[in-house]
C-alpha positions in Angstrom: 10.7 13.0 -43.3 7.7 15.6 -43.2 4.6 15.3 -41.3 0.9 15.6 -43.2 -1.7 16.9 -40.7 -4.6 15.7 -42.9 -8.4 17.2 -42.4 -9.6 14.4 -40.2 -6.9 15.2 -37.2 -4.8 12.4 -38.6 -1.1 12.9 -38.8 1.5 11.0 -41.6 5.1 10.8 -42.3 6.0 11.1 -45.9 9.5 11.9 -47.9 10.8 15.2 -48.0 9.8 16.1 -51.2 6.9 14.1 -51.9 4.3 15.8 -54.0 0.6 16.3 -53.5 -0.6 14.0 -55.8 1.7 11.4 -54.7 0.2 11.5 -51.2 -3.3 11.5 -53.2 -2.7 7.8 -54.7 -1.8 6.6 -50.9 -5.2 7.3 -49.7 -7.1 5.9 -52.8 -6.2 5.0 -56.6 -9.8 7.3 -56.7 -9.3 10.1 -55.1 -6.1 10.7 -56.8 -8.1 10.9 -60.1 -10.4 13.2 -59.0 -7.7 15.3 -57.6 -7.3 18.7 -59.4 -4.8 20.5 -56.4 -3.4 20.3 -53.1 -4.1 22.6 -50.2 -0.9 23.0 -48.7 -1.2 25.5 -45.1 -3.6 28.1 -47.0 -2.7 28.2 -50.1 -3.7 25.9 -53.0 -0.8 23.7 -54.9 -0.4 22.2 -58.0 -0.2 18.3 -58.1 3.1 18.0 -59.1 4.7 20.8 -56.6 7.4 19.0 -54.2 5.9 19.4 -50.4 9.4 19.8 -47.8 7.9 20.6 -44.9 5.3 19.7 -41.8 1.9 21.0 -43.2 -1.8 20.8 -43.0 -3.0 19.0 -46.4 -6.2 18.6 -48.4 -6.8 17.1 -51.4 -8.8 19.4 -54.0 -11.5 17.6 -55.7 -12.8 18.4 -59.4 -16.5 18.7 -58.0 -15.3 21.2 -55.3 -16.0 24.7 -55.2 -12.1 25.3 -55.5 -11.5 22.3 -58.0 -14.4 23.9 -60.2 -12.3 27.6 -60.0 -8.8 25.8 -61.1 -10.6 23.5 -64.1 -12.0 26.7 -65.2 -9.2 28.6 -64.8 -7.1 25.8 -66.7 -10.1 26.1 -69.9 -8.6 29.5 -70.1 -5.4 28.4 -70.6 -6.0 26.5 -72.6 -8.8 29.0 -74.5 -5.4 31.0 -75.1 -3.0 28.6 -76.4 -5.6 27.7 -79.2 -6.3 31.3 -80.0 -2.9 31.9 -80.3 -2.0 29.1 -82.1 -5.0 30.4 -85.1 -4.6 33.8 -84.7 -0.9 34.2 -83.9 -1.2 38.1 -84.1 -3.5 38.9 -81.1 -2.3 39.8 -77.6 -3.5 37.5 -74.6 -4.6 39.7 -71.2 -6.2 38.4 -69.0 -8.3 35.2 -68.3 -10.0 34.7 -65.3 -12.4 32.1 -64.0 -15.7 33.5 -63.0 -18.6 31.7 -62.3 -19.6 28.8 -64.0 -16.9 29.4 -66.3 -14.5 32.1 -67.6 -13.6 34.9 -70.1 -10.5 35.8 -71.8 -9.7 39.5 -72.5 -7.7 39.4 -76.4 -6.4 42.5 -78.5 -6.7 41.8 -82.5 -6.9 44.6 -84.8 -9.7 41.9 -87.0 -13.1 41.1 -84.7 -13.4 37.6 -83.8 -16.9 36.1 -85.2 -19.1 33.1 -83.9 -17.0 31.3 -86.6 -13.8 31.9 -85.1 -15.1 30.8 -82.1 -16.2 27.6 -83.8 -12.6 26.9 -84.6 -11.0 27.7 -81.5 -13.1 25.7 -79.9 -12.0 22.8 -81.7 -8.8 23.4 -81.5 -9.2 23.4 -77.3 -10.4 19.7 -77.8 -7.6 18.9 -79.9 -5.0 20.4 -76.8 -6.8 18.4 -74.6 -5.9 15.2 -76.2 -2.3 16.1 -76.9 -2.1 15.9 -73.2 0.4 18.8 -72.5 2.1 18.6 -69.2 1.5 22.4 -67.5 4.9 23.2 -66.0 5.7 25.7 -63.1 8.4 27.8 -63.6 9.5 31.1 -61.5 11.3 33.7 -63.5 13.0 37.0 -61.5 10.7 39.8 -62.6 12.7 41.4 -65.7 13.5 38.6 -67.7 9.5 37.9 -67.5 9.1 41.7 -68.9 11.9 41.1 -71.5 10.4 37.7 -72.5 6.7 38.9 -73.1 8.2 42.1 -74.6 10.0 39.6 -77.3 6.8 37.8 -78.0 4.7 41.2 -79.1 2.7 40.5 -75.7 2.5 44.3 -74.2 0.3 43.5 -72.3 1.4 40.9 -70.2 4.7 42.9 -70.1 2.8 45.9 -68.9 1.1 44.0 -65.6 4.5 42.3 -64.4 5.9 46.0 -64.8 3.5 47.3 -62.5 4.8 44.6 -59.8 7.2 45.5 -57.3 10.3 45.8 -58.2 12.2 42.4 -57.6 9.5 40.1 -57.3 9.7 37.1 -58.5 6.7 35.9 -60.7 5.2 32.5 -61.4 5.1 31.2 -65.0 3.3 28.3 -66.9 4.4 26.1 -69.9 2.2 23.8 -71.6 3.4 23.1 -74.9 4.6 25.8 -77.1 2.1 28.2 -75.2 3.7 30.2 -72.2 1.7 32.5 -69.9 2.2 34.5 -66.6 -0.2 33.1 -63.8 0.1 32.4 -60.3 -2.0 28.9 -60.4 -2.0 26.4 -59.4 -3.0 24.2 -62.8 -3.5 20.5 -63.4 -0.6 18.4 -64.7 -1.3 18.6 -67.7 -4.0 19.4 -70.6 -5.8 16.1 -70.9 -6.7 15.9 -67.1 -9.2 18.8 -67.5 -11.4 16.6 -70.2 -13.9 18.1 -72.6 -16.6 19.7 -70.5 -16.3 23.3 -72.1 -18.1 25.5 -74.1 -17.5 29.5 -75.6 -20.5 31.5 -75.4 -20.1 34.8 -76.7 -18.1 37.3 -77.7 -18.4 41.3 -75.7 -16.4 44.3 -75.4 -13.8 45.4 -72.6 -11.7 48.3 -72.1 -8.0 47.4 -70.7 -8.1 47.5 -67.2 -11.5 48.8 -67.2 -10.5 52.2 -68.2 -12.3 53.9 -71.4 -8.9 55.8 -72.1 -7.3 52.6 -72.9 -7.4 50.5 -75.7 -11.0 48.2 -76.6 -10.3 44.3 -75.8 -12.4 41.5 -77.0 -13.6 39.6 -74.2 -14.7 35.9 -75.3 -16.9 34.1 -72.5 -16.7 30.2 -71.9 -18.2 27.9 -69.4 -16.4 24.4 -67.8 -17.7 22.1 -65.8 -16.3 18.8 -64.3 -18.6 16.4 -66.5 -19.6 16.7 -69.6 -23.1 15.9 -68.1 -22.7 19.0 -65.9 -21.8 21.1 -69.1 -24.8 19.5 -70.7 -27.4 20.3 -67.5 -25.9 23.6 -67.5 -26.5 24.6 -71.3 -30.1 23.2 -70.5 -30.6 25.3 -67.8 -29.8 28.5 -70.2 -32.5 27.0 -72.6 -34.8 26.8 -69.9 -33.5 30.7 -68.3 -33.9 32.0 -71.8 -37.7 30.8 -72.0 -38.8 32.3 -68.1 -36.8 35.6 -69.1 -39.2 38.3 -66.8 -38.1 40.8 -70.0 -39.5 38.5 -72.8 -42.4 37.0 -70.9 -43.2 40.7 -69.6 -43.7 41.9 -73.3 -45.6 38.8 -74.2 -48.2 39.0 -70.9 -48.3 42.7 -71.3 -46.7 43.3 -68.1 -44.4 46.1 -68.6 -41.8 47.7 -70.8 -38.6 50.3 -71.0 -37.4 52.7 -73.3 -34.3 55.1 -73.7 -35.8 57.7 -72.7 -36.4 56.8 -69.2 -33.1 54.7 -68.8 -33.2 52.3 -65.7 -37.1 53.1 -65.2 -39.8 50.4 -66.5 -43.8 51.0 -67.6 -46.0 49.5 -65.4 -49.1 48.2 -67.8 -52.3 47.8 -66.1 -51.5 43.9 -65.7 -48.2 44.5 -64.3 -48.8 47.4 -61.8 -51.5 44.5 -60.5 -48.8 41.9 -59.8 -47.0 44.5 -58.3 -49.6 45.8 -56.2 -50.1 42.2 -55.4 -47.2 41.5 -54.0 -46.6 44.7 -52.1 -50.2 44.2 -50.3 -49.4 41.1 -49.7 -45.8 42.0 -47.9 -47.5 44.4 -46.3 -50.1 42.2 -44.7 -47.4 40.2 -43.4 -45.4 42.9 -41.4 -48.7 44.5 -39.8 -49.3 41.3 -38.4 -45.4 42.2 -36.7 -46.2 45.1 -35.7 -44.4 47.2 -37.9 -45.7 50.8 -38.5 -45.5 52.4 -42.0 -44.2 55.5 -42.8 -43.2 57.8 -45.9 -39.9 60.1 -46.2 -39.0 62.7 -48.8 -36.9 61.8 -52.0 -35.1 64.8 -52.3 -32.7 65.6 -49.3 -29.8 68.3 -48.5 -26.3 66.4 -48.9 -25.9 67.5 -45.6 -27.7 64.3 -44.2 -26.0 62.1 -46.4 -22.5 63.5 -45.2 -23.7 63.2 -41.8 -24.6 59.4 -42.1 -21.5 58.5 -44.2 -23.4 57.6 -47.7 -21.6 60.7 -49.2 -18.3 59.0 -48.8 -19.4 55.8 -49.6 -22.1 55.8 -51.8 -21.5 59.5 -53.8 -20.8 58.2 -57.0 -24.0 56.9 -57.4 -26.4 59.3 -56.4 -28.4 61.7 -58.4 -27.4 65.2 -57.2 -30.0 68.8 -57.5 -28.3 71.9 -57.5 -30.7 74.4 -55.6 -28.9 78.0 -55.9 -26.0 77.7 -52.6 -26.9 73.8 -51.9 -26.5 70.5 -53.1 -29.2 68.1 -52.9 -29.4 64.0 -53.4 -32.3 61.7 -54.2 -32.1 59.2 -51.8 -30.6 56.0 -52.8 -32.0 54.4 -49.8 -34.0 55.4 -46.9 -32.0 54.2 -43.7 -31.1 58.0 -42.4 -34.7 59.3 -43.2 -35.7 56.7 -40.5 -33.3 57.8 -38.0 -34.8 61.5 -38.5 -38.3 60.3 -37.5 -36.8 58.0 -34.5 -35.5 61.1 -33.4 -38.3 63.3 -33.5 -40.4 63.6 -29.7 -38.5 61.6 -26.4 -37.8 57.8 -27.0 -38.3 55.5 -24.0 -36.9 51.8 -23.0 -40.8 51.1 -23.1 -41.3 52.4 -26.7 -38.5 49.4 -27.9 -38.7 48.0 -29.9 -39.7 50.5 -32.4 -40.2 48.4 -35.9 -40.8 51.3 -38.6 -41.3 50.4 -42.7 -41.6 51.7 -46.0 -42.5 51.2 -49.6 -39.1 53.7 -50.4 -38.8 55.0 -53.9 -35.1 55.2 -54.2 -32.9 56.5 -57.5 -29.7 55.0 -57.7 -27.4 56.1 -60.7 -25.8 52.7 -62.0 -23.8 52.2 -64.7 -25.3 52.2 -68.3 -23.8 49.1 -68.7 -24.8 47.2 -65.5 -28.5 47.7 -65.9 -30.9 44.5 -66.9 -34.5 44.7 -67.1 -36.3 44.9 -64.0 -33.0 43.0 -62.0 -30.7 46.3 -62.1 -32.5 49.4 -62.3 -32.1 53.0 -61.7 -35.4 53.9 -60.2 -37.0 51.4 -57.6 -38.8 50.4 -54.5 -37.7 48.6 -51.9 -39.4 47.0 -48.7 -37.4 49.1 -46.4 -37.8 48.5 -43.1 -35.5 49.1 -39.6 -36.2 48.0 -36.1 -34.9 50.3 -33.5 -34.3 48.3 -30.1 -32.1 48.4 -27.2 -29.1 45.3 -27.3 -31.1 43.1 -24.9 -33.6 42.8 -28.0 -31.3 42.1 -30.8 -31.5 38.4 -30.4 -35.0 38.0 -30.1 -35.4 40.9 -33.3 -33.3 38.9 -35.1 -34.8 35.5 -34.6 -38.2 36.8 -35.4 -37.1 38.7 -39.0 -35.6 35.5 -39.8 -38.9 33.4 -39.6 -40.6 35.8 -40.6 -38.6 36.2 -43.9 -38.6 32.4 -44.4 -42.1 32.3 -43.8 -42.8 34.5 -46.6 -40.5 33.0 -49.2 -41.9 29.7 -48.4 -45.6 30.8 -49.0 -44.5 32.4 -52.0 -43.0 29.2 -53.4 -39.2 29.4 -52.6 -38.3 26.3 -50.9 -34.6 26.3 -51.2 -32.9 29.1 -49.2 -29.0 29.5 -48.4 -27.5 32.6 -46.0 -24.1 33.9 -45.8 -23.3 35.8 -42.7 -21.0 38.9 -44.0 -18.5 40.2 -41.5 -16.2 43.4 -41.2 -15.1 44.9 -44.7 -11.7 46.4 -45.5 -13.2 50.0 -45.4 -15.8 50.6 -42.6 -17.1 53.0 -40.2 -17.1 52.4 -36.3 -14.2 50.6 -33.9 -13.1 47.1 -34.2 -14.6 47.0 -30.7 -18.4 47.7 -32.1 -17.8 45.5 -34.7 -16.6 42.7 -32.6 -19.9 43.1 -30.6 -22.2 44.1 -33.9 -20.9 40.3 -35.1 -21.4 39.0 -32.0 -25.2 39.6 -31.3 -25.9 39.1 -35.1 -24.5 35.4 -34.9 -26.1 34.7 -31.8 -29.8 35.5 -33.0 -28.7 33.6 -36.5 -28.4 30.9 -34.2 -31.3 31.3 -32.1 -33.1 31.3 -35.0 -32.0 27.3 -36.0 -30.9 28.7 -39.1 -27.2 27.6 -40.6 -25.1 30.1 -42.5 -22.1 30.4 -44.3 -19.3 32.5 -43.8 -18.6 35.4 -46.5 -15.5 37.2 -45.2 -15.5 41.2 -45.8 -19.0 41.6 -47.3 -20.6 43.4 -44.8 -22.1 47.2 -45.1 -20.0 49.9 -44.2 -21.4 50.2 -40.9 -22.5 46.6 -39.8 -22.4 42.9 -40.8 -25.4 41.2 -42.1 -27.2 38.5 -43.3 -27.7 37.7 -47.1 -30.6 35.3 -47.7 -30.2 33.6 -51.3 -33.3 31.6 -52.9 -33.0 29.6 -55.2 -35.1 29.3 -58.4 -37.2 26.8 -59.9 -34.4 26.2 -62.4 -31.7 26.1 -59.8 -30.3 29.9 -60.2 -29.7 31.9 -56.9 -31.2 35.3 -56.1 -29.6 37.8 -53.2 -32.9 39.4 -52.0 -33.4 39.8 -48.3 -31.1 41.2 -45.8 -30.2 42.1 -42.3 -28.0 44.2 -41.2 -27.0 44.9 -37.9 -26.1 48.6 -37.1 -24.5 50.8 -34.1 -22.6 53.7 -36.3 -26.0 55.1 -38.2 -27.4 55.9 -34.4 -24.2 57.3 -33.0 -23.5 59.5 -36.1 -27.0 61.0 -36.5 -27.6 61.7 -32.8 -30.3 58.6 -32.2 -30.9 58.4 -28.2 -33.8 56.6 -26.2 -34.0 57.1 -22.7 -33.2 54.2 -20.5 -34.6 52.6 -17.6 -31.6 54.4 -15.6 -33.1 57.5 -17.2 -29.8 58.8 -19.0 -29.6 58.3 -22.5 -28.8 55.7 -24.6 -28.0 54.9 -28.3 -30.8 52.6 -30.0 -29.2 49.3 -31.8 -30.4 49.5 -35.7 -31.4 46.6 -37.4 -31.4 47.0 -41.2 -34.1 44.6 -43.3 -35.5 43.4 -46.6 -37.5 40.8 -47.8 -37.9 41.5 -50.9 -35.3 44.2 -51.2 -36.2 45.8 -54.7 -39.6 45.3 -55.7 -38.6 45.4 -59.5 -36.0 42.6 -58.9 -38.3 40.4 -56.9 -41.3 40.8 -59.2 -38.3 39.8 -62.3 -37.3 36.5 -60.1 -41.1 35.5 -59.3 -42.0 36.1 -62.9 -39.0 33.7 -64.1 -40.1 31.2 -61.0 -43.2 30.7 -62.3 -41.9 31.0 -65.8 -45.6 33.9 -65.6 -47.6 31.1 -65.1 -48.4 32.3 -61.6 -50.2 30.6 -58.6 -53.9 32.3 -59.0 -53.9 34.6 -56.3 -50.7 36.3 -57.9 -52.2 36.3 -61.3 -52.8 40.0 -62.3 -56.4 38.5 -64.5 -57.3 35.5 -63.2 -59.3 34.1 -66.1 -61.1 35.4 -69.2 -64.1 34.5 -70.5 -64.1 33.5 -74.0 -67.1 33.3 -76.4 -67.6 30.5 -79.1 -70.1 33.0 -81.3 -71.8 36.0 -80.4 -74.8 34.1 -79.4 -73.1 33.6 -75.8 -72.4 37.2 -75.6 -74.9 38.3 -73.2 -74.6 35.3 -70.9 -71.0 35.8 -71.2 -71.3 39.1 -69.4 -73.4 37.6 -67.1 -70.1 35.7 -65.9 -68.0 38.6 -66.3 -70.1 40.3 -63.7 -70.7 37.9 -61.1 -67.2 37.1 -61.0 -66.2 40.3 -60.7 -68.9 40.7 -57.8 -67.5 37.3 -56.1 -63.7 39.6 -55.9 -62.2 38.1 -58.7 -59.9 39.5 -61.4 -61.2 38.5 -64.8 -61.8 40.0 -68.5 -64.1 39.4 -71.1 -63.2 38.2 -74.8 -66.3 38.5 -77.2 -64.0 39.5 -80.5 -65.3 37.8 -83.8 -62.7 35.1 -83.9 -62.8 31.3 -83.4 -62.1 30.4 -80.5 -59.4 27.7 -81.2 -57.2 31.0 -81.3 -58.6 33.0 -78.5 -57.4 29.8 -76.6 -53.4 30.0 -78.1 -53.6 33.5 -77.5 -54.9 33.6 -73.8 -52.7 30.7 -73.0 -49.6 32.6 -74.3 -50.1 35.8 -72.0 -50.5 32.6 -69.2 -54.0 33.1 -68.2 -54.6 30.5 -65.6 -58.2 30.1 -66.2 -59.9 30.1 -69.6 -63.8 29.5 -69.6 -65.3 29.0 -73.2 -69.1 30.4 -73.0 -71.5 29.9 -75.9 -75.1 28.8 -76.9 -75.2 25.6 -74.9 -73.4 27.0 -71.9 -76.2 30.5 -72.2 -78.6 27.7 -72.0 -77.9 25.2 -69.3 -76.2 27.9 -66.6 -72.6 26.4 -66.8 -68.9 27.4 -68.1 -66.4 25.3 -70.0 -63.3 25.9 -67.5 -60.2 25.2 -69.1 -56.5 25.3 -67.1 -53.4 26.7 -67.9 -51.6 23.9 -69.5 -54.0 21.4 -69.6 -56.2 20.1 -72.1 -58.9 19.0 -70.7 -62.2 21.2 -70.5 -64.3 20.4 -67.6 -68.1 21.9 -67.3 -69.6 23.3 -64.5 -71.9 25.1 -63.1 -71.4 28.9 -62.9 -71.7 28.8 -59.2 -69.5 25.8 -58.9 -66.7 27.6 -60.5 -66.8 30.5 -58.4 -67.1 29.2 -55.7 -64.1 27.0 -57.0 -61.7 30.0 -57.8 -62.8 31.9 -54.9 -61.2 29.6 -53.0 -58.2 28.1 -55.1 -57.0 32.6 -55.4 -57.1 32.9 -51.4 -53.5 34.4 -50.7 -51.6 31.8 -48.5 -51.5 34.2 -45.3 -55.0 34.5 -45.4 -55.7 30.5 -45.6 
């Protein structure tokens, strides 16, 4: 007999032998039908794998976060055996679950077209009702080379080559299909149901390398329900409609070319929003006490070596060659801070110190990985770094954090997640510092009420941190602000305060964002809002529209005492009816429209109209000032 230790703390005695799924029906005829895998110790087990000794055990449900990664992974098995099943010819690679789906890396001489894709797609539905049983096997490392070699799959052959020599390696049968993987997989095909889609079809060199040969990577998604499938595909209606890229071309926002790759065009109506929003963040950390400052974009590599970036963060900077030195614009502005900490004698009393800027920064990213305003080259973030002795870092901590959710929540970001990032692989500092770095960050996450999950090896090179995540009005999470909590960047650029012992001492630095990139934020609060923005965002708050030209003159009337009232508005008096001045204002989301002719000129009033609505209510011209005055108050100022 073996003994299950079970997540509750209860213990059972089961046959040697007895397999995960087994166990599953003796808890509930349920729960083994929504069972996917086993979690035997740490690892995750297929269903069907015999269990012969005492272990911890956990039943891996299809809704689950891990249940989710193995039905997705199983879609691509499945994605495979149908490809090669119509298209005998083309090599399999690799086929990994990703998020909310997978893709499957394939080498055919012949592009694959959206029609191809038709087919293989029903052919996956047709595998799922065969209802092939998925079968572990574990082959000894060169008869796995040999086999793959003998089924023209080179590829395959060439990853269990690169394995070390007399490993064994994991294989999986379903049907006719074979394929290397390490699993685990569901029994068999017609467990994983018909909740899949392919969604495109994109380029991929083999192993990532340009020297080696061009893949075709075909993307799918897989959920557990098919009504989970179908809520996702609406969401992607939904995203495609609040794209910041589309919605900035149609509202006149912004635009980028190939000749500033990575940069974007403020138009007057965007560089508003944006100057919006930074006024507004910036309103919110003088209240805290920050002070601003401004540090040079162009600095001697020498800094950068100093601080670590060089190593770390080389590859994508922008180097200047100035005749015997080498020069970086700065990809972020975290050792410019230090230089000004360390200018004139720090004391105990000047702590904490909490210093910000608006911090152009050029960072040289891949061709490939940029995406309108959510992955640029050229941005500006809402840098900021408290300087404070340890004592402080709790109470530092606590108040960033309220004050961060404070701002998302006035900006209309209800739902927030963190993840508390510990100790990466490849770090700066001793797992002494570290220890205490972790320490003192946890403990003002905690003072602060807020819960967090763990993300294991995520933090910076020289500190962990907290990643705050909002999520979207369609349900889509954002990474924007940070903290991060920092004792390396003071020791290795010389920072010192002096103590109340009056000897020296090295200030604790406390990375933070709010808003981290301007450009992204301004991309996720356009796609929020879908552009139809509360009205004290709204780069023109309303327009006034004429009916004929005989409401011209009042019209400007209204123009200018609403400018005079502090309000952003713009005047339409163009020759055309006013049925498509309305379709045409309401497209570039114009939260107020007010319709102005002979009758209006006459009796003192305005036709206000509302963005989406369409009802027109009339009022008095004072009544609607005084109406919008106080409707585009910004929420700190309420």
């Amino acid at each position: 007999m073996i003994t299950i230790r079970f997540p509750d703390g209860s213990n059972r005695e089961f046959p040697k032998g007895i397999t995960g799924w087994e166990i599953a029906k003796t808890i509930s005829t349920s729960l083994a039908k929504e069972a996917v895998a086993v979690r035997v110790g740490e690892q995750l087990w297929d269903l069907t794998r015999p269990i012969d000794c005492d272990t911890p055990f956990e039943v891996i449900k299809r809704t689950s976060d891990a249940g989710l990664d193995i039905l997705r992974h199983d879609t691509a098995h499945v994605f495979a055996e149908a490809v090669k099943e119509l298209y005998p010819e083309t090599q399999i690679t690799i086929g990994p679950s990703i998020q909310d789906g997978f893709f499957y890396d394939l080498f055919r001489e012949e592009s694959f077209t959206p029609d191809d894709l038709k087919h293989i797609e029903e052919r996956m539905h047709e595998i799922v009702n065969r209802d092939e049983p998925l079968t572990r096997e574990v082959w000894d490392r060169q008869t796995a080379i040999d086999f793959f070699k003998s089924q023209g799959e080179f590829f395959k052959a060439e990853i269990i080559t690169d394995l070390p020599a007399g490993d064994e390696v994991t294989i999986y049968r379903q049907g006719n299909f074979v394929d290397l993987c390490r699993g685990p997989h569901l029994p068999s095909t017609g467990k994983l149901g018909h909740a899949f889609k392919l969604m495109k079809i994109a380029g991929a060199y083999w192993r990532g390398d340009h020297n080696n040969p061009v893949l075709q990577r075909v993307y799918g998604t897989a959920w557990s329900t098919e009504k989970d499938l179908q809520d996702y595909l609406t969401r992607l209606e939904e995203a495609e409609k609040r794209d910041h890229r589309r919605l900035g071309k149609e509202m006149n926002l912004f635009h980028m070319q190939e000749e500033a790759v990575g940069s974007v065009f403020w138009h007057p109506k965007g560089w508003a929003l944006y100057r919006i929003l930074e006024n507004y963040i910036r309103d919110k950390i003088t209240a805290e006490d920050y002070v601003e400052v401004k540090t040079p974009q162009l600095l001697d590599s020498s800094l950068w070596e100093a601080s670590g970036h060089w190593e770390k963060f080389g590859e994508n900077m922008f180097v200047v060659k100035e005749e015997d030195k080498t020069l970086a614009l700065k990809p972020m502005s975290c050792p410019c801070h230090i230089q000004i900490f360390r200018q004139g004698i720090k004391s105990y009393r000047d702590l904490p110190l909490r210093m910000a800027e608006f911090g152009a920064c050029m960072r040289n990213e891949a061709s490939g990985a940029l995406h309108g305003l959510t992955r640029v080259r050229s941005m500006v973030q809402d840098d900021g770094h408290i300087f404070c002795r340890e004592d402080q870092v709790k109470e530092e901590t606590r108040k960033f954090c309220l004050l961060l959710l404070n701002v998302y929540h006035e900006l209309g970001f209800e739902d927030l997640t963190i993840k508390f990032s510990d100790r990466p692989a490849v770090r700066a500092g001793s797992d002494e510092v570290w220890d205490k770095a972790e320490t003192q960050l946890e403990a003002g996450a905690r003072a602060s009420g807020l819960s967090y999950t763990l993300n294991p090896g995520e933090g910076a090179f020289y500190g962990p941190k907290l990643e705050f995540i909002l999520k979207d009005a369609i349900g889509r999470d954002w990474q924007c602000g940070t903290l991060q909590l920092d004792f390396v960047l003071p020791e290795r650029l010389d920072a010192t305060y002096i103590g109340e012992d009056g000897k020296k001492h090295r200030p604790v630095m406390l990375h933070r964002a709010i808003f981290g990139s301007l450009e992204r934020f301004i991309a996720v609060f356009i796609e929020h809002y879908a552009g139809k923005f509360p009205l004290w965002a709204a780069p023109v708050q309303a327009v006034i529209a004429t009916v004929t030209q005989e409401g011209d003159a009042y019209a400007e009337k209204v123009y200018q005492d609403l400018r005079a009232a502090g309000l952003r508005v713009e005047l339409d008096t163009r020759n055309e009816k006013i049925s498509y001045k309305i379709r045409e204002l309401s497209l570039q989301k114009i939260p107020y429209i007010m319709v102005v002719g002979k009758k209006e000129a006459e009796e003192g009033t305005v036709s206000l109209r509302k963005l989406g609505g369409e009802a027109q209510e009339t009022l008095a011209l004072h009544a609607v000032i005084d109406k919008l005055r106080k409707e585009a108050i910004p929420p700190h100022k309420r």
